[in-house]
DRENTORNU-761774 format. One record per residue (C-alpha): x, y, z; residue number from 0. Coordinates in Angstrom, 3 decimals. Layout:
# DRENTORNU-761774
+----------+----------+----------+-----+
|     east |    north |       up | pos |
+----------+----------+----------+-----+
|        X |        Y |        Z | NUM |
...
+----------+----------+----------+-----+
END
This chain:
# DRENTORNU-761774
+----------+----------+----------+-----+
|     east |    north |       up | pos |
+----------+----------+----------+-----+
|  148.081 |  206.876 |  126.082 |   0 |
|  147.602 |  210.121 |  124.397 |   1 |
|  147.818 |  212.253 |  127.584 |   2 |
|  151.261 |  210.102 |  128.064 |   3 |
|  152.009 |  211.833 |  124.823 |   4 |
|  151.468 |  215.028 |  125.105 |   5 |
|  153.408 |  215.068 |  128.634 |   6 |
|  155.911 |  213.909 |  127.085 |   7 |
|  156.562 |  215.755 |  124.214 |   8 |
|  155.694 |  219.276 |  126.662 |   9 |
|  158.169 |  218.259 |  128.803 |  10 |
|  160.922 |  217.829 |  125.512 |  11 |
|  159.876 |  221.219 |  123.830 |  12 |
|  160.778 |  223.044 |  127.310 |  13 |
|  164.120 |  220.848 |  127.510 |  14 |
|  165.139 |  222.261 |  124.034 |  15 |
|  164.518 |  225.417 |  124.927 |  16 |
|  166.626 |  225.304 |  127.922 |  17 |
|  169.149 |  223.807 |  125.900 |  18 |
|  168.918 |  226.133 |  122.805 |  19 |
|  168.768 |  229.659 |  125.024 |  20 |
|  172.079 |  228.406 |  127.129 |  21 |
|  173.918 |  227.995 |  123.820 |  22 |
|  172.651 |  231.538 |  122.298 |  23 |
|  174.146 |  232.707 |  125.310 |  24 |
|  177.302 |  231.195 |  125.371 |  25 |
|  177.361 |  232.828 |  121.761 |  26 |
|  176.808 |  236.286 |  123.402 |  27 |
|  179.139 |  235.667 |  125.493 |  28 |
|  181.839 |  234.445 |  122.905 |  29 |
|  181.008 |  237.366 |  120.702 |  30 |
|  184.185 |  239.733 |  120.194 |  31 |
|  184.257 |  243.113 |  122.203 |  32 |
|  185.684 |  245.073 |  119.726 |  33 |
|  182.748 |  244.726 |  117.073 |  34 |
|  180.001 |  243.780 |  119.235 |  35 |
|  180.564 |  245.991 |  122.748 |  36 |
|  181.256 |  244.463 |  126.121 |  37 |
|  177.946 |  243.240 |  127.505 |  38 |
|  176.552 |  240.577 |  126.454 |  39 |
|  172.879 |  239.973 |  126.489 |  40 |
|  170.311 |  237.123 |  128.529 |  41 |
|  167.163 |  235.619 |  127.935 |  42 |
|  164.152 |  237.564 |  129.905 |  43 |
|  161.108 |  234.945 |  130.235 |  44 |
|  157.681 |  236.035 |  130.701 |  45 |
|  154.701 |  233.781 |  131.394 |  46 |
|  151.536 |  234.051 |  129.677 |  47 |
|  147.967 |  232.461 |  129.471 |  48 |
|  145.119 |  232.651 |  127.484 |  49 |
|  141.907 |  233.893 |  127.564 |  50 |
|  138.716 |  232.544 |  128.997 |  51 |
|  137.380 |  230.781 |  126.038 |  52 |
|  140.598 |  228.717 |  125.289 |  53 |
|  143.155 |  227.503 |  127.450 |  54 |
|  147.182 |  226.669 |  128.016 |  55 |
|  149.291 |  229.234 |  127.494 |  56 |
|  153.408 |  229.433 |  127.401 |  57 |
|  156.267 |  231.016 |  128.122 |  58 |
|  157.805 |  233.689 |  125.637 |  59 |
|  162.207 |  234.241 |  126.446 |  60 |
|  163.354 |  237.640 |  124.377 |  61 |
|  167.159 |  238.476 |  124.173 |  62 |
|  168.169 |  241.356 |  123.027 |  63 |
|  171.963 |  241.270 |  123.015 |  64 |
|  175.021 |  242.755 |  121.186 |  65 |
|  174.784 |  239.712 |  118.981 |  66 |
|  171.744 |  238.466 |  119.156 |  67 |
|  170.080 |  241.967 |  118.180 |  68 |
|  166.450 |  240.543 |  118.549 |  69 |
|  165.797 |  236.667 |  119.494 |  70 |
|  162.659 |  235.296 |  120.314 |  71 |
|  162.419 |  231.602 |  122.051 |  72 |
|  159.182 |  230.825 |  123.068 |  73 |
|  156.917 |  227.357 |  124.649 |  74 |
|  153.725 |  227.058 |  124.495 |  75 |
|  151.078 |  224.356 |  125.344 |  76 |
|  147.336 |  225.512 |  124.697 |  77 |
|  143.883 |  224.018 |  123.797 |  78 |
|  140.516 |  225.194 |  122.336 |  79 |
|  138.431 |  224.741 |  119.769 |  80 |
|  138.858 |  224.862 |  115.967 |  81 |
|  136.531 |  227.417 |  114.019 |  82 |
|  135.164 |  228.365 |  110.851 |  83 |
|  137.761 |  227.727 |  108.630 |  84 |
|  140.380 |  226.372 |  110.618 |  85 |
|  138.196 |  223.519 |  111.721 |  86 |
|  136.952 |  222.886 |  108.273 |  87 |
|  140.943 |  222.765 |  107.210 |  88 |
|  142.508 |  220.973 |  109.900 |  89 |
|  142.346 |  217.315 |  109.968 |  90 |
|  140.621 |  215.198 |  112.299 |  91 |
|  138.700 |  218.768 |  113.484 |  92 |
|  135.391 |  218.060 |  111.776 |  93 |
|  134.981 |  215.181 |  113.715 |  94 |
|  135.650 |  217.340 |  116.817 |  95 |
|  136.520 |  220.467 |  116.960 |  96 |
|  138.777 |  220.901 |  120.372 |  97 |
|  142.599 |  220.375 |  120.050 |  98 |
|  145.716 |  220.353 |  122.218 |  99 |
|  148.776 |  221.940 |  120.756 | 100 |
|  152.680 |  222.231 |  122.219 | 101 |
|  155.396 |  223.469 |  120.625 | 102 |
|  158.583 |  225.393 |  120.383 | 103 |
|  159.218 |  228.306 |  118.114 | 104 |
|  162.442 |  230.435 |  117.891 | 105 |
|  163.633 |  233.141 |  115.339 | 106 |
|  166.653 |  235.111 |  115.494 | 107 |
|  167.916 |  238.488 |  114.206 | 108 |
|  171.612 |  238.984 |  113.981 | 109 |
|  173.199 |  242.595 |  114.354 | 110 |
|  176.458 |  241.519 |  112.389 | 111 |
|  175.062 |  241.747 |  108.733 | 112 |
|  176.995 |  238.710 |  107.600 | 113 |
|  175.355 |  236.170 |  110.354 | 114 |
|  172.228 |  235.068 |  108.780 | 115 |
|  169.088 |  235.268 |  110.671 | 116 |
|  167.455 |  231.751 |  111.669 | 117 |
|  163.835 |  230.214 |  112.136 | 118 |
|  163.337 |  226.754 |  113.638 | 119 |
|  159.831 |  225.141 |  115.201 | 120 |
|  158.506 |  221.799 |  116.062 | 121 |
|  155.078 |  221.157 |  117.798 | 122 |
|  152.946 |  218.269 |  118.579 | 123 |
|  149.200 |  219.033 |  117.688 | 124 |
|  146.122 |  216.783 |  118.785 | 125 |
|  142.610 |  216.556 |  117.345 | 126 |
|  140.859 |  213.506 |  116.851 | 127 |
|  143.895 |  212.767 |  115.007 | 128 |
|  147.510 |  213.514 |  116.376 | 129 |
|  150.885 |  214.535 |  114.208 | 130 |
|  154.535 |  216.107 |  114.844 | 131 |
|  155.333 |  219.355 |  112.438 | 132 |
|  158.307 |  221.407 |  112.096 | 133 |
|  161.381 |  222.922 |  110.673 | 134 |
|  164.522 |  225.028 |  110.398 | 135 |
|  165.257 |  227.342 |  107.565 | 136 |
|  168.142 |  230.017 |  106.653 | 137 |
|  167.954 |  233.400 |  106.356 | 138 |
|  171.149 |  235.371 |  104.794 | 139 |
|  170.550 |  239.445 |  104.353 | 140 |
|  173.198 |  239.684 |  102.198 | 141 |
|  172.921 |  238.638 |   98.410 | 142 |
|  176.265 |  236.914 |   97.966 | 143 |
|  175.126 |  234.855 |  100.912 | 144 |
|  171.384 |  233.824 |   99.854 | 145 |
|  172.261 |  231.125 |   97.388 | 146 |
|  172.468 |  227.448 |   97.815 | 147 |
|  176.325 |  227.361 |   97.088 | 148 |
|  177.096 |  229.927 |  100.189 | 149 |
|  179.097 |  228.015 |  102.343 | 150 |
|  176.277 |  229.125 |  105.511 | 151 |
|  173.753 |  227.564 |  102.924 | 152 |
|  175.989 |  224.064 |  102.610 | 153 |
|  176.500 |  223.587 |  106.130 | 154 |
|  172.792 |  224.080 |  106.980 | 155 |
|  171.244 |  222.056 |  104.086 | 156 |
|  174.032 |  219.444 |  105.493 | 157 |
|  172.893 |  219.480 |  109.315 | 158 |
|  169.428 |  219.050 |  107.987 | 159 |
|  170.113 |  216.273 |  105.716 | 160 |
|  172.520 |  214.283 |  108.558 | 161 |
|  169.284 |  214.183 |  111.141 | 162 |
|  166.979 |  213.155 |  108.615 | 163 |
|  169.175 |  210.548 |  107.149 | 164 |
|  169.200 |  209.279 |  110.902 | 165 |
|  165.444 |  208.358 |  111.225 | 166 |
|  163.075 |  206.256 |  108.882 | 167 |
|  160.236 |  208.431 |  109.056 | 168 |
|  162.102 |  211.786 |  107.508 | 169 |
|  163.098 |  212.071 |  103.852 | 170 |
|  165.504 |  214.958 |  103.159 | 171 |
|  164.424 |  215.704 |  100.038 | 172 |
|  160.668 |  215.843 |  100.242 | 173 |
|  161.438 |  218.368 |  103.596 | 174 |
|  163.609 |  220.351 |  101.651 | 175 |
|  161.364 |  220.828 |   98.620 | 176 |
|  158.385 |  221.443 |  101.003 | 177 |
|  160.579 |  224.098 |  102.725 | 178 |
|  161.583 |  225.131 |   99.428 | 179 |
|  158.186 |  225.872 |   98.479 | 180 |
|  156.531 |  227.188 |  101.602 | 181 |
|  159.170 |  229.968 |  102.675 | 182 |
|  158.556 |  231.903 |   99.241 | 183 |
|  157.324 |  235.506 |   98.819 | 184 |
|  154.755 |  234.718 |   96.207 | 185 |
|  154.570 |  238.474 |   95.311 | 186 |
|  157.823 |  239.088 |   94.466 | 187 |
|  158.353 |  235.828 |   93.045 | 188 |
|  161.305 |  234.669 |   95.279 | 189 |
|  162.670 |  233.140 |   98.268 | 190 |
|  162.825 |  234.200 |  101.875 | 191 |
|  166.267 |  232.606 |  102.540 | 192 |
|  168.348 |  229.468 |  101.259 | 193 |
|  165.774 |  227.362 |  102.786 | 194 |
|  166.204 |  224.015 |  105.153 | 195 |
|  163.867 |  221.549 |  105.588 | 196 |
|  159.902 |  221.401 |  106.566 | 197 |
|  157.204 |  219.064 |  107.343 | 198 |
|  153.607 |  218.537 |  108.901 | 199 |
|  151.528 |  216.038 |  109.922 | 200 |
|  154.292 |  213.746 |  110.666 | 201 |
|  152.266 |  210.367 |  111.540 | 202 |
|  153.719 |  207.278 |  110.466 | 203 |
|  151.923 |  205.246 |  112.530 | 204 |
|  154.820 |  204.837 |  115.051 | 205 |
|  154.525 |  208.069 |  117.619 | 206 |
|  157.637 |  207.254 |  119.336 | 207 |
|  159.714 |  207.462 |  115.900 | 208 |
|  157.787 |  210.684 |  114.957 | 209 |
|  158.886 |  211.518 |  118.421 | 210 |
|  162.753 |  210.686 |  118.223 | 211 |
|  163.405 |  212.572 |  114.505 | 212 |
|  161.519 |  215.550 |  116.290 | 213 |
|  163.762 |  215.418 |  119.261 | 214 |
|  166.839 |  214.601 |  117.377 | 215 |
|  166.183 |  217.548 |  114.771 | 216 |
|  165.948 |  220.136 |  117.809 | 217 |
|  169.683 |  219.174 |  118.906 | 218 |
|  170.808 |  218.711 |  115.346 | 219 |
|  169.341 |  222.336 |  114.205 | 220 |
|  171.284 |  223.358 |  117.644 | 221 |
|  174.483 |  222.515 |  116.868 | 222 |
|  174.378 |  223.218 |  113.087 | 223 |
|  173.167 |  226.800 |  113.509 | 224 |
|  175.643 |  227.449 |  116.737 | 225 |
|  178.708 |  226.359 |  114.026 | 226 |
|  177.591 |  228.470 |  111.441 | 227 |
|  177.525 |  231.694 |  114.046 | 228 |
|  180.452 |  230.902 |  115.962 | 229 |
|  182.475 |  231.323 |  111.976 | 230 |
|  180.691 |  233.998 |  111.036 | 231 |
|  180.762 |  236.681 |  113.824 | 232 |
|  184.094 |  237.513 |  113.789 | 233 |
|  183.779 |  239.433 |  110.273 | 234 |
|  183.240 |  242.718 |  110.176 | 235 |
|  180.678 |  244.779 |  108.253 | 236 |
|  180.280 |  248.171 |  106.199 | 237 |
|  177.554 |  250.281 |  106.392 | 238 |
|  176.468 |  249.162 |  103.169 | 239 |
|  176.219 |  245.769 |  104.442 | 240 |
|  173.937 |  247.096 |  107.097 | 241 |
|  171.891 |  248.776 |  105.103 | 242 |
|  171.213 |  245.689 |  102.631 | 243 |
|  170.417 |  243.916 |  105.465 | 244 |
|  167.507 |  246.371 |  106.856 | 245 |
|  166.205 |  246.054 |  103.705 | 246 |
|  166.348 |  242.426 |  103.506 | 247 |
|  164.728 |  242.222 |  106.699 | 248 |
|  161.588 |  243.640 |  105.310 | 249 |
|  161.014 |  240.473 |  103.114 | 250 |
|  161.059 |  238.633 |  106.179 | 251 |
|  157.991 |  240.811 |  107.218 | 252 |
|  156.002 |  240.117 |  104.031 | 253 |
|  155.972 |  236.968 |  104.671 | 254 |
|  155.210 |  236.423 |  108.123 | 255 |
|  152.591 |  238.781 |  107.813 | 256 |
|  151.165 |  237.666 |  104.053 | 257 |
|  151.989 |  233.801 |  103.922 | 258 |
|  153.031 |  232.529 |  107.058 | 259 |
|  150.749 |  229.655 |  108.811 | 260 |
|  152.046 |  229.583 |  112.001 | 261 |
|  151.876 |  233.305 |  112.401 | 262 |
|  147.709 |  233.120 |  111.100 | 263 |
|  147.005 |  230.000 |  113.680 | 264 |
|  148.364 |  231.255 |  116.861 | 265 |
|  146.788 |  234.892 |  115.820 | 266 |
|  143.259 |  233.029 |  114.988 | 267 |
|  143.514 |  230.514 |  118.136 | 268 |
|  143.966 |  233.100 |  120.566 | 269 |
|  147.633 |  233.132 |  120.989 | 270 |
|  149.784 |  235.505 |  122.395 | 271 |
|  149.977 |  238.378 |  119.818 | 272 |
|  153.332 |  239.957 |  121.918 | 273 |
|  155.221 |  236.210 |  121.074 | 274 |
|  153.865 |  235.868 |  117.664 | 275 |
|  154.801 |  238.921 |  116.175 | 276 |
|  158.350 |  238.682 |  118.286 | 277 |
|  159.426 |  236.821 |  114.719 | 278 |
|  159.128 |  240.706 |  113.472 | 279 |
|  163.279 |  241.906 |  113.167 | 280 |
|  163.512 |  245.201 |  115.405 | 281 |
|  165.064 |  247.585 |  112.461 | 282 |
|  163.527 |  247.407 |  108.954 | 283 |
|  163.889 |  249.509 |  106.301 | 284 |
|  161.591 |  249.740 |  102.330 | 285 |
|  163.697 |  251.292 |   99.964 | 286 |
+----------+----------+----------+-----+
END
């Protein structure tokens, strides 16, 4: 049953990404000449594997476009064994210390200022145990933008709360307030973005619904995100804007590099270090 699983859900997490780079495309595609230049940008995929000791590997898809100005989309399915720490922290991994993990994982960098940048992941993760994790959250570089009354920050916080309303298993609130509390720069005392929602060790006893609110949050983040770009790239943008925005950016380096747990497991599980610091935005600036 469990290898049923985890073909399953390996087989979803490359669906979504088909589905998910096609659309960022069309969006380069849609993306007005006169601000943003007249060729658009396309996904370039590159395999990968792991090394000896641990197994799996993925498939990492970079665009680097004239609206997407960085935008990592990236698979992976791997397996190992837990460590130190890690196996001491994860559950079901002192029992046994091998696990199976697939996922997706995107991020994406916006050269208009007044787009907001975007992270989104869901993965399926087996030890002895076996639970869905995931989530989208909201990135504005500009201040008037990075507050929960933004309009960007109302239609995201409403995509998120329509797909967990849908399934028994999420609860909107708790996701939001984890998300909340998770995506915050503890040494500067605020938050990355305007947040979105985000949860682990999803096991409710009943994989297939675990499996459908994953599913169904991939297309929902989709769509949600695709609206929010689509009203947002046809305004233009100041150099000012640009530079708040570099600067911005830099708090989203903090924190993948100082607080982020995705970024620590796939660097401590022998992931690919060239797709897990792709989340890094291309142009940063520290005032």
């Amino acid at each position: 049953m469990q290898n049923i699983k985890k073909t399953k859900s390996t087989v979803w997490f490359k669906e979504l990404r088909d589905t998910i780079c096609t659309e960022f495309e069309r969006l380069e595609n849609e993306a007005p000449a006169d601000l943003y230049g007249d060729t658009p940008g396309k996904f370039i995929y590159e395999d990968w594997l792991r090394n000896e000791k641990n197994g799996g590997g993925g498939t990492g898809g970079m665009l680097r476009g004239r609206l997407f100005e960085k935008c990592g989309v990236h698979i992976s399915t791997v397996n190992g064994e837990f460590e130190g720490e890690m196996r001491e922290k994860t559950p079901g991994a002192k029992e046994d210390p091998r696990f199976w993990a697939a996922g997706i994982s995107l991020i994406a960098h916006m050269r208009n200022p007044h787009v907001p940048s975007v992270h989104f992941n869901t993965r399926y993760i087996v030890t002895t145990k076996g639970w869905f994790g995931g989530g989208g959250d909201l990135t504005p570089t500009q201040a008037k933008d990075r507050v929960q009354t933004s309009q960007d920050a109302l239609d995201f916080h409403a995509g998120m709360r329509a797909v967990c309303e849908k399934h028994s298993v999420a609860d909107y609130n708790k996701f939001k307030d984890w998300c909340d509390d998770y995506f915050f720069l503890h040494h500067r005392s605020e938050p990355r973005g305007v947040g979105g929602i985000f949860y682990d060790r999803l096991d409710s006893g009943d994989w297939e619904a675990d499996f459908a609110f994953t599913k169904d949050l991939g297309i929902h983040f989709k769509d949600t995100y695709s609206n929010i770009v689509r009203k947002r790239m046809f305004d233009e943008w100041t150099n000012e804007d640009r530079e708040e925005q570099l600067i911005q950016r830099g708090r989203y380096v903090e924190f993948n590099l100082l607080w982020d747990r995705g970024t620590t497991f796939g660097l401590k599980t022998g992931g690919n270090i060239k797709t897990i610091l792709s989340s890094m935005p291309p142009v940063v600036k520290w005032p």
